[in-house]
N, C-alpha and C positions, 0 to 999 in steps of 0.2 A: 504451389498450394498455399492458401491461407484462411488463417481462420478469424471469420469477421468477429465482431462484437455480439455476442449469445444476448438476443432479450431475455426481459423477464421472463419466466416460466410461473405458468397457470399456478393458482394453489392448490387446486386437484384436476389433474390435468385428464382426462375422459379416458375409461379402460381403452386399451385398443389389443392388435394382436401379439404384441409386447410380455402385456400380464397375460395371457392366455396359455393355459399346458400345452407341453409337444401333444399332438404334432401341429395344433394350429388349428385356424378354420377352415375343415375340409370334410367331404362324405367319408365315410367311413368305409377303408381299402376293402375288396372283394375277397374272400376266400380264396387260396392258391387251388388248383383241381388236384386229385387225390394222389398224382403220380409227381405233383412239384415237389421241388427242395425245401422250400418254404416249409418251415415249423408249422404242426397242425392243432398244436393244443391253444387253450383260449387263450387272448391274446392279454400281457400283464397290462394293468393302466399306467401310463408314466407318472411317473413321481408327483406329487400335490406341490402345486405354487411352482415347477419346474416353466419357467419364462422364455419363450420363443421369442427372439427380437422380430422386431418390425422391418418389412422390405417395403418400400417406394411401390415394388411391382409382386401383389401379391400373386401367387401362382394358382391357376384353377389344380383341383386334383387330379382332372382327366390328361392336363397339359403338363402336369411334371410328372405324371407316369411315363407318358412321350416320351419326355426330353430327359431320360433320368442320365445320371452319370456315374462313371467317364462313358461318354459318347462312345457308342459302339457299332462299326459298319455292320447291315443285316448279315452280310456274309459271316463276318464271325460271331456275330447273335445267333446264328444257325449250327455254325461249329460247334459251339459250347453248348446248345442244347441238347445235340445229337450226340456228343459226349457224355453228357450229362444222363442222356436216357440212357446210354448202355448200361451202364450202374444201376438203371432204375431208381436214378435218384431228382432229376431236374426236370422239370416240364418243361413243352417243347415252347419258343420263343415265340412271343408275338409278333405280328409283323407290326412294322411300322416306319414310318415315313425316313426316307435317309436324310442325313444331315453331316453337314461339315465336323466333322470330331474335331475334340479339345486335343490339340496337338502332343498331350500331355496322355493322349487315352491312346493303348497298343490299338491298333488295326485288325492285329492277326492274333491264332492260337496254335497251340499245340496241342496233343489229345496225351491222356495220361492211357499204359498200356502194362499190362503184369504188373511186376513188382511193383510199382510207382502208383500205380489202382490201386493195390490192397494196401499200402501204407497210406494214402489217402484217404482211405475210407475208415483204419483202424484210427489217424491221428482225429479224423474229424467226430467220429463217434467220442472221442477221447475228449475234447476240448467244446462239443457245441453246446451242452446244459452251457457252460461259461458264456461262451459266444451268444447264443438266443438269451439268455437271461439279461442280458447287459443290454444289447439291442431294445427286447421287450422296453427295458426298462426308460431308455432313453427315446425309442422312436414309436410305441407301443403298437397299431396297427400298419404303420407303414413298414415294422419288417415284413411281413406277407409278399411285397413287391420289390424288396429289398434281397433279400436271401438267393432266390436264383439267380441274380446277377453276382451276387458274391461270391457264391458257390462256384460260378465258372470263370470267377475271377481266381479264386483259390486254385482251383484245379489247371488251368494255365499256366500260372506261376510256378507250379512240383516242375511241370511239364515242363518248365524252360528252366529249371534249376540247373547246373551246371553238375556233371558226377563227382566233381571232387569233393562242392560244397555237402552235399546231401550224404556223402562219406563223411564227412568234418558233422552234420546232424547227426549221425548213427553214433559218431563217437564220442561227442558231448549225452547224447540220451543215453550211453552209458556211465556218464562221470557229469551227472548232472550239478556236482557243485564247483565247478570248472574255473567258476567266477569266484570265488569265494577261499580258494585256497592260497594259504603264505606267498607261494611265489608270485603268485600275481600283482604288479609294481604296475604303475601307468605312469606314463608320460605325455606332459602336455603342450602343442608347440603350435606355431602359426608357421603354415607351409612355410609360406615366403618368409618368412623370421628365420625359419629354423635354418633353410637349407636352398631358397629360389623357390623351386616348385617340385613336383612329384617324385620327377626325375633327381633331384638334385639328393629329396628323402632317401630314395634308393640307395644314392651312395654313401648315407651316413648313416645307415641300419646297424653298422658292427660298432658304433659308438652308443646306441641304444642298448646291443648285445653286452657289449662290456659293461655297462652299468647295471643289467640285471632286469631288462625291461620286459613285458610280458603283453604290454594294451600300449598302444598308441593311439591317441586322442588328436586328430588335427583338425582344428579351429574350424569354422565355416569356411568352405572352399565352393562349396556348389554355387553356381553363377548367381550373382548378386545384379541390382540394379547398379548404375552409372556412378559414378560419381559418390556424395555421401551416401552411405548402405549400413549403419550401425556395427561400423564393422564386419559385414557379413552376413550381419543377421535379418536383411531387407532382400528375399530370396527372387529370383526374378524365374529361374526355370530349377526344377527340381533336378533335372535330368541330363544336367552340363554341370562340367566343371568349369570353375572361372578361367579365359581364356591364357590368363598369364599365367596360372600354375599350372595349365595341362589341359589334358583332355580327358572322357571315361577310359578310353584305349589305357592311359597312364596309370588312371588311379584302379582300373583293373588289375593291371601287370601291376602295383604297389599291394595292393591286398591280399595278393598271392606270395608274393614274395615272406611279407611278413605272416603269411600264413604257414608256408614253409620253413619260417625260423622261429615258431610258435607265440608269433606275437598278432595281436589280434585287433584289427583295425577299428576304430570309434568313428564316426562324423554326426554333426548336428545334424538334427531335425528340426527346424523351424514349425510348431504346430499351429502357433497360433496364429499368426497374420502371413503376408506376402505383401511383394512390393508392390508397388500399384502399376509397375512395370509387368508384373506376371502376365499371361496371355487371360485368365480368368477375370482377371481385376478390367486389362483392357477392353474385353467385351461386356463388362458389366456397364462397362463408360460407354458403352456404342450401343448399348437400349434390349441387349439379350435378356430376357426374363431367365433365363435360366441358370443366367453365371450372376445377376443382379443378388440373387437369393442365394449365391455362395458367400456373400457379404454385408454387413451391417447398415442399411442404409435407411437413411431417417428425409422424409421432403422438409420436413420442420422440424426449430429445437425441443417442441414439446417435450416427445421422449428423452431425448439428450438430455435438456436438463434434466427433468425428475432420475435419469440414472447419474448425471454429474452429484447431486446431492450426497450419495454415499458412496464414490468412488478417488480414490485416490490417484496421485499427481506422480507418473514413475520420472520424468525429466519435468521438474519443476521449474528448470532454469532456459532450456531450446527448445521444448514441445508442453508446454502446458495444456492441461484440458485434455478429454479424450475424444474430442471426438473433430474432425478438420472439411468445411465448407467445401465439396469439388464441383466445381460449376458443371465440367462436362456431362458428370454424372449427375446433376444435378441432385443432388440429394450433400448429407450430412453423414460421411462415414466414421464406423467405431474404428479409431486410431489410438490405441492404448498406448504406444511407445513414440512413435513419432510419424508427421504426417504422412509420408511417405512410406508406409507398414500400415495397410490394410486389416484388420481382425475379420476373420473367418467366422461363418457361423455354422458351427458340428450343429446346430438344432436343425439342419439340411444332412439327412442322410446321404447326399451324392457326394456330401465332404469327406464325409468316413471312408465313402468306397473308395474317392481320391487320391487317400491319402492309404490305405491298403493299398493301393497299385506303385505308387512311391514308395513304401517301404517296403515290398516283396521286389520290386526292381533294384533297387539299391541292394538290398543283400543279396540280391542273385547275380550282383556285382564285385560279392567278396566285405561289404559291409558286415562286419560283426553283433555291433552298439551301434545305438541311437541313442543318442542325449537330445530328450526330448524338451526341443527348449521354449520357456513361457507356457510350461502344461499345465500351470497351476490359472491360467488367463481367459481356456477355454471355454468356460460356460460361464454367460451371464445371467447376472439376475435381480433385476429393480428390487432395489432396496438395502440390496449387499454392496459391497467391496467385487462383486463379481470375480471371486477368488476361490479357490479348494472347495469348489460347486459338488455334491453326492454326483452330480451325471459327468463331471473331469474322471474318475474313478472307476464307473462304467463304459466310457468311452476308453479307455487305457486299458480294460477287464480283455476288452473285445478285439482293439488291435492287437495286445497281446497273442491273444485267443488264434486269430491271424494269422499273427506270424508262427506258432507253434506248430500251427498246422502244417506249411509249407517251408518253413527256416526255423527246424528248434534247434539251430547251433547258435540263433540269434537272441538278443537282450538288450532289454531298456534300464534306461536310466533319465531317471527324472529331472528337472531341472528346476526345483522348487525350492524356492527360497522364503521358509514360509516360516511360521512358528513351532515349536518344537510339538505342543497339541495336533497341526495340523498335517503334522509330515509325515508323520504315522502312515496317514491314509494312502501318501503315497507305494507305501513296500504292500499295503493292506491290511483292512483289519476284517473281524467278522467273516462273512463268508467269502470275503475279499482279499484274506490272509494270503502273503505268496503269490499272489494272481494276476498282480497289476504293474509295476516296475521292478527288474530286479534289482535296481539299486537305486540309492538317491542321495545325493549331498548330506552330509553331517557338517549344514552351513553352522550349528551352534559349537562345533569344538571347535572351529577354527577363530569365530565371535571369542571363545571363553580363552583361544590360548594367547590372544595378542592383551585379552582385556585381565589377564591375571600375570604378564609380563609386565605391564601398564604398571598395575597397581599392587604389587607382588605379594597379592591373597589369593587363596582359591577357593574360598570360601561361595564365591558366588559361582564358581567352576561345578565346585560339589553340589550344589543347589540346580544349576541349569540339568546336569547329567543322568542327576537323579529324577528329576524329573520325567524323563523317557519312559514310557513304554517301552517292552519288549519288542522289539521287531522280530518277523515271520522268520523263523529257522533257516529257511531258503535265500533269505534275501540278503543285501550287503549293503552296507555305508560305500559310500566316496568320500574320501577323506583327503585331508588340503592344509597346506599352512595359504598359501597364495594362490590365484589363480588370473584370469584376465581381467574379472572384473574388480570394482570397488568394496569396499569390507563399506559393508551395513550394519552399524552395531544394533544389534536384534539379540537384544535384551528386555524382556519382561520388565512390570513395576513389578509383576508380586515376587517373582526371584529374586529380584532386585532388594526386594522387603524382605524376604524372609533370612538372605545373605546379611541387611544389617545396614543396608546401602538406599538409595534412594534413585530410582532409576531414570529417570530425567539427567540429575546432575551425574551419575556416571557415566550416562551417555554421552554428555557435551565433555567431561573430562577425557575419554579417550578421544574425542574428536580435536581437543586440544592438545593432547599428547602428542597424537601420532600426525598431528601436521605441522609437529615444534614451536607450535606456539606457547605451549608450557614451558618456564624456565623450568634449567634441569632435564630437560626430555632428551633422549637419545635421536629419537626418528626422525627422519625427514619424510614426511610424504607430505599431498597434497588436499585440501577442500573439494571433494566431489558434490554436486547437486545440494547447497544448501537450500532450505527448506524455512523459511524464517514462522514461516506456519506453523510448523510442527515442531522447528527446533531441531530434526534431520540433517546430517551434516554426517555424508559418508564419504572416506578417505581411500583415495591412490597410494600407488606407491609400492615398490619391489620391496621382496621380504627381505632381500639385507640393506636396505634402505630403512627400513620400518626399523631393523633389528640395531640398527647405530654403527653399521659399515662405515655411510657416508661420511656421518659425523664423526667419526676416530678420526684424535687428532693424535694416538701416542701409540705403541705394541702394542700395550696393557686394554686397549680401547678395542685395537682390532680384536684382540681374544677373546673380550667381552662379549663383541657384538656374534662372532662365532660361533661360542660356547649358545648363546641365547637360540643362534637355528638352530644348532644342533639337539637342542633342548625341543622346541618345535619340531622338528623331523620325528624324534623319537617315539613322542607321545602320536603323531597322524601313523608310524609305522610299525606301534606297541599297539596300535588299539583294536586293528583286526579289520577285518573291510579291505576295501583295494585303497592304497594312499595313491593319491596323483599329484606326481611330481610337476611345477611347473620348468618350463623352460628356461634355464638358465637359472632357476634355484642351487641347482647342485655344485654350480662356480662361484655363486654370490654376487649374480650382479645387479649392480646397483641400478638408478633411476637411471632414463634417459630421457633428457630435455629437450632433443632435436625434433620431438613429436610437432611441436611449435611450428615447425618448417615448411610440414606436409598440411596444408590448405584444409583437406577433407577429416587430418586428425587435429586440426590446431583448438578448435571449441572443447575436444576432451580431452581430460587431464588422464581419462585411464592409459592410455595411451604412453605414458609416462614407465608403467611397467608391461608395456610390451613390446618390450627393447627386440631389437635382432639379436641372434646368437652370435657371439661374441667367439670364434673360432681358436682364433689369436689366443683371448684366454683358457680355452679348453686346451691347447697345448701344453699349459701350465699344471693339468689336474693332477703329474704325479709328483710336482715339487713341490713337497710340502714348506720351504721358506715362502711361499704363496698362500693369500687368503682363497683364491682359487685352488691348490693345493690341498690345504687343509680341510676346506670344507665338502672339495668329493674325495677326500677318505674319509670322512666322518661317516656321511651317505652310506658310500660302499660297505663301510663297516656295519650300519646300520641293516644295508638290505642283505648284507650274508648273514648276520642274526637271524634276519627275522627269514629267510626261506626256511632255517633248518628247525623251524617252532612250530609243531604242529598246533601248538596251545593259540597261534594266532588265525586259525580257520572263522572265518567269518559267523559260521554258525554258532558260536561259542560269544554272550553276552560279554563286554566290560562292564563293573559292579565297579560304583564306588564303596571303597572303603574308607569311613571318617576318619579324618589325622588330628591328633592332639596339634599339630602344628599348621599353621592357618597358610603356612607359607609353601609348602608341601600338595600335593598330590599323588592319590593311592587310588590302582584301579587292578581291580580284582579278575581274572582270567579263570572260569574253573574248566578245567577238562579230564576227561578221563584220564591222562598221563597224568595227572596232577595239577596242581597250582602255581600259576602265573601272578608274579604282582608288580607292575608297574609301579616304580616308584622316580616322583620327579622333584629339583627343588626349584621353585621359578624366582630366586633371588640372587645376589652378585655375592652372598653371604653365604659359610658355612651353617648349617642349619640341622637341629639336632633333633631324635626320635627316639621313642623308648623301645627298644628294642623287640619289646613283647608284642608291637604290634604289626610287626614284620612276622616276628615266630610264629605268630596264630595262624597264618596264611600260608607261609613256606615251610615251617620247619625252623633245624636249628642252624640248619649247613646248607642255604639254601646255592645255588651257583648261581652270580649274574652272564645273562645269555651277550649281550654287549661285548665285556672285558672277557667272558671266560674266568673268572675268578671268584672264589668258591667264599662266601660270607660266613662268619660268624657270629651267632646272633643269641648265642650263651652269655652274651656283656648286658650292662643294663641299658645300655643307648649307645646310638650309631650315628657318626656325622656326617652330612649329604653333603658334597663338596656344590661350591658355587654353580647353579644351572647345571648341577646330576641330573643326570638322566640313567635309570639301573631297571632292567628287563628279572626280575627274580622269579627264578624254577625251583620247585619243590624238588630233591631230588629220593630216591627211594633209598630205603632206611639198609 
């Protein structure tokens, strides 16, 4: 694939169906007849200025009513309606011409019957205002033709739910903050890193068990394309596992397993693009109008350019530009990440339905989580950043909505790595509160805890956190010191400004710091994607790499760098939300350079921390003369704190509280048991507080939850030993 030289672009380049509202230029959809499933009140207008990309091959309306998707053989177009009528809820199916199905689309059905009816009909009365509102909103008249295929897409999916899962539903719907309580710890691993593959996971479950683990998270595994795949994230079939880690057969018998030892499985959802491997992408290339229009395709760069204008560069350095020349296909596809990753267009209701039948298959596989990854990429729109689009929000309302209906043991989590203004939207706001992801990255604590390690203020800490909005009661942070990918320093100018700082030059000073190009610097990482554009310059590198592991040249250096994660641990495992542990964080291990070796990782440097699990040194975790040692009993000490705190339930806000001391960090916990106060000090120095400002919050005798060791705070000041970290309980009088 490559991408030629872009001519000039027009200076106003001729409206086309681009700038045009969903759903595009079409008659306007018929009325469902009075006994369909289809919503029957007026239909909402989609959103003003809401931009439907341009297809190569636009589709008449009569011919994508045909060919809607996922392809469905008459045979079970007829099943589902005749189910659907007994409920008197679906109108009967139309006939229409047979065709080869998206091999991606079930064949067959199942019929819902007693019990499985009336909880189908109570959860769907429960969640459709959500569901048709959001649809309304995004696809405006095309739900009418929309809804009865969905409806007996839903109701298939109860129908082949598994009874164990749908007992594991009944018993999260009664302990609906399931996600959100103290015990719950995640862990994050790449199959083959952690353990080979599925099977291998299986046998290192009781080292999960012993560390206190509750969510496992594992990496992309569903079958990727060939060769370079972003990691994983270049999907090629939804519905395979990659052939070297396993099979579904495996990764079934694995989410059972860990279901039975109450840990609760995670996998990526890739939303936004597919490799150009997938069977939908291939048919788009071989002239199918119907899979063409599951994809962004342009005959010329008109439109390209005018969307290049405000759109940003995510590989500025091996995929520039977004958009990549395919001759087969002859046309100019939207390629936001790399050529080979295709962008999907949801302004094509057959994608939603797609992608409901992938995510009701997968959890009806024992999938728990979807980390729903590039959600923030979904919807574009000339003139934007094509970024945190109002219809990414409603489209998320509606899978949601989806899955509640058929899997509410099931939960999202976002993959947004966005501004602290914009990430709100994702937990929800307005009538969107609660509705849309249950969780999402708190990409800025992890930004604020390396960037006030750095520069040992937290003055711009206090400034970013306060910044937040409330999030939905319901909802939870993902919390992180490291993770697979590169730290983005996504820092604000006005935080920047109002901290006292200037946010350009602290951005290239961590970027200096933490690649050790600063004399004096501890860390060793690496230059990820510099940006000479922008001045962008985001960093690799394992957290005890970053933290000055590698660099200890003496004891005193390794304590240092110790004491510093431990310092990081506490604050992602004080602050409430689910912390997700990375792999091989809890041993400290350092960079690995051998990435270099492997062909398809040698271009990326992230790569560098996502070392294999180091077995050898997990042997070491109970000798504490080991930096491995000491640092998972730090952890351990950490996660039995924090199980036995109810003060750390997710629905319970952290509140900064101001510190006289610039060096310090104070975050405020209120619960009905009382008051929680984090207290941390991010310097290599003892560092001193006046006393009273602990007492307003705790009391006089408050206990730290950590040591167990009960404070006195009758003195007039208390000194926070080097990189403290102290969990303080109010205790009653």
């Amino acid at each position: 694939m490559t991408k030629p030289p872009a001519p000039d672009a027009p200076e106003n380049p001729p409206r086309s169906a681009a700038d045009q509202p969903i759903p595009g230029p079409s008659a306007p959809a018929q009325p469902a007849p009075a006994s369909s499933a289809a919503p029957t009140k007026t239909p909402r207008a989609p959103r003003k200025g809401a931009a439907r990309p341009a297809t190569s091959n636009p589709v008449p309306p009569e011919q994508a009513e045909a060919e809607a998707a996922p392809s469905v053989r008459p045979t079970r177009q007829k099943k589902a309606a005749e189910a659907a009528s007994t409920a008197d809820t679906a109108a009967p199916a139309k006939p229409r011409k047979a065709r080869a199905p998206s091999r991606s689309a079930p064949t067959d059905t199942a019929e819902l019957s007693g019990h499985d009816l009336a909880t189908f009909d109570i959860r769907l009365e429960r969640y459709r205002q959500d569901l048709e509102s959001s649809l309304r909103t995004v696809y405006g008249e095309q739900v009418n033709t929309l809804w009865p295929r969905l409806e007996a897409l839903l109701r298939r999916s109860l129908a082949e739910r598994p009874g164990n899962l749908k007992r594991l539903d009944e018993a999260r719907l009664l302990r609906a903050d399931w996600l959100q309580v103290p015990e719950m710890i995640g862990y994050v691993a790449y199959t083959e890193r952690f353990a080979g593959n599925l099977r291998g996971v299986l046998q290192r479950l009781g080292y999960l068990e012993e560390l206190g683990i509750k969510y496992l998270h594992l990496m992309p595994l569903l079958k990727p394309r060939a060769g370079e795949n972003d990691g994983g994230y270049a999907v090629a079939d939804y519905r395979a596992v990659r052939e070297d880690l396993g099979s579904m057969d495996d990764l079934r018998a694995l989410a059972s397993e860990l279901r039975g030892r109450g840990i609760s499985l995670e996998l990526d959802l890739v939303v936004n693009h597919v490799a150009q491997e997938h069977e939908w992408a291939a048919r788009a290339r071989a002239g199918e109008a119907k899979y063409r229009d599951y994809f962004l395709l342009f005959p010329d760069r008109q439109l390209p350019d005018a969307y290049e204008r405000s759109l940003p560069e995510i590989f500025p350095d091996f995929a520039p530009g977004n958009f990549t020349w395919n001759e087969e296909a002859a046309s100019w596809v939207w390629t936001t990440f790399n050529s080979y990753q295709w962008d999907l267009n949801w302004a094509n209701p057959d994608v939603f339905l797609e992608f409901v039948d992938i995510i009701l298959y997968l959890a009806n596989q024992g999938v728990e989580i979807f980390r729903l990854d590039a959600i923030a990429f979904l919807w574009k729109r000339l003139g934007t950043d094509s970024q945190n689009q109002p219809e990414v929000h409603d489209l998320t309302r509606a899978l949601r909505a989806c899955a509640r209906i058929v899997a509410p043991a099931v939960a999202f989590k976002a993959e947004a790595i966005v501004s602290p203004g914009d990430l709100i939207a994702y937990l929800g706001k307005r009538d969107h509160a609660g509705k849309v992801s249950d969780m999402a990255y708190h990409n800025s604590l992890m930004v604020q805890l390396w960037s006030s390690l750095a520069s040992r203020n937290t003055r711009l800490f206090e400034q970013a956190l306060s910044a937040f909005a409330p999030k939905p009661t319901n909802t939870t942070w993902g919390l992180y010191v490291r993770c697979h990918d590169d730290i983005g320093w996504a820092i604000s100018d006005h935080d920047a400004g109002m901290a006292g700082t200037v946010g350009w030059g602290h951005r290239a000073f961590l970027s200096d710091f933490y690649s050790g190009e600063l004399p004096g610097s501890f860390a060793r990482g690496q230059v990820f994607q510099a940006n000479p554009r922008t001045g962008d310059r985001r960093i690799s590198g394992s957290a005890a790499s970053l933290a000055g592991l590698e660099a200890a040249q003496t004891p005193e250096d390794v304590a240092l760098a110790l004491a510093r994660l431990r310092l990081l641990h506490a604050v992602t495992l004080g602050y409430g939300g689910v912390p997700l542990l990375y792999m091989g964080d809890e041993l400290a291990l350092l960079n690995d350079e051998s990435y270099q070796d492997v062909p398809e990782h040698a271009s990326d440097n992230r790569w560098l921390h996502r070392q294999a699990m180091n077995w050898e040194r997990a042997e070491e975790r109970f000798d504490l003369a080991t930096p491995a040692g000491q640092m998972y009993a730090a952890i351990k000490q950490l996660i039995r704190a924090r199980q036995q705190l109810p003060h750390l339930h997710a629905s319970i806000e952290a509140r900064v509280v101001h510190s006289p001391n610039e060096h310090t960090l104070l975050l405020r916990r209120s619960h009905p048991l009382g008051q929680m106060l984090g207290v941390y000090n991010f310097t290599d120095e003892f560092q001193p507080l006046p006393a009273w400002v602990l007492r307003e919050v705790v009391g006089d005798f408050p206990r730290d939850a950590v040591s167990n060791h009960e404070w006195n705070l009758t003195n007039e000041e208390v000194a926070l030993e080097p990189y403290g970290a102290y969990w303080l309980i109010e205790q009653p009088h």
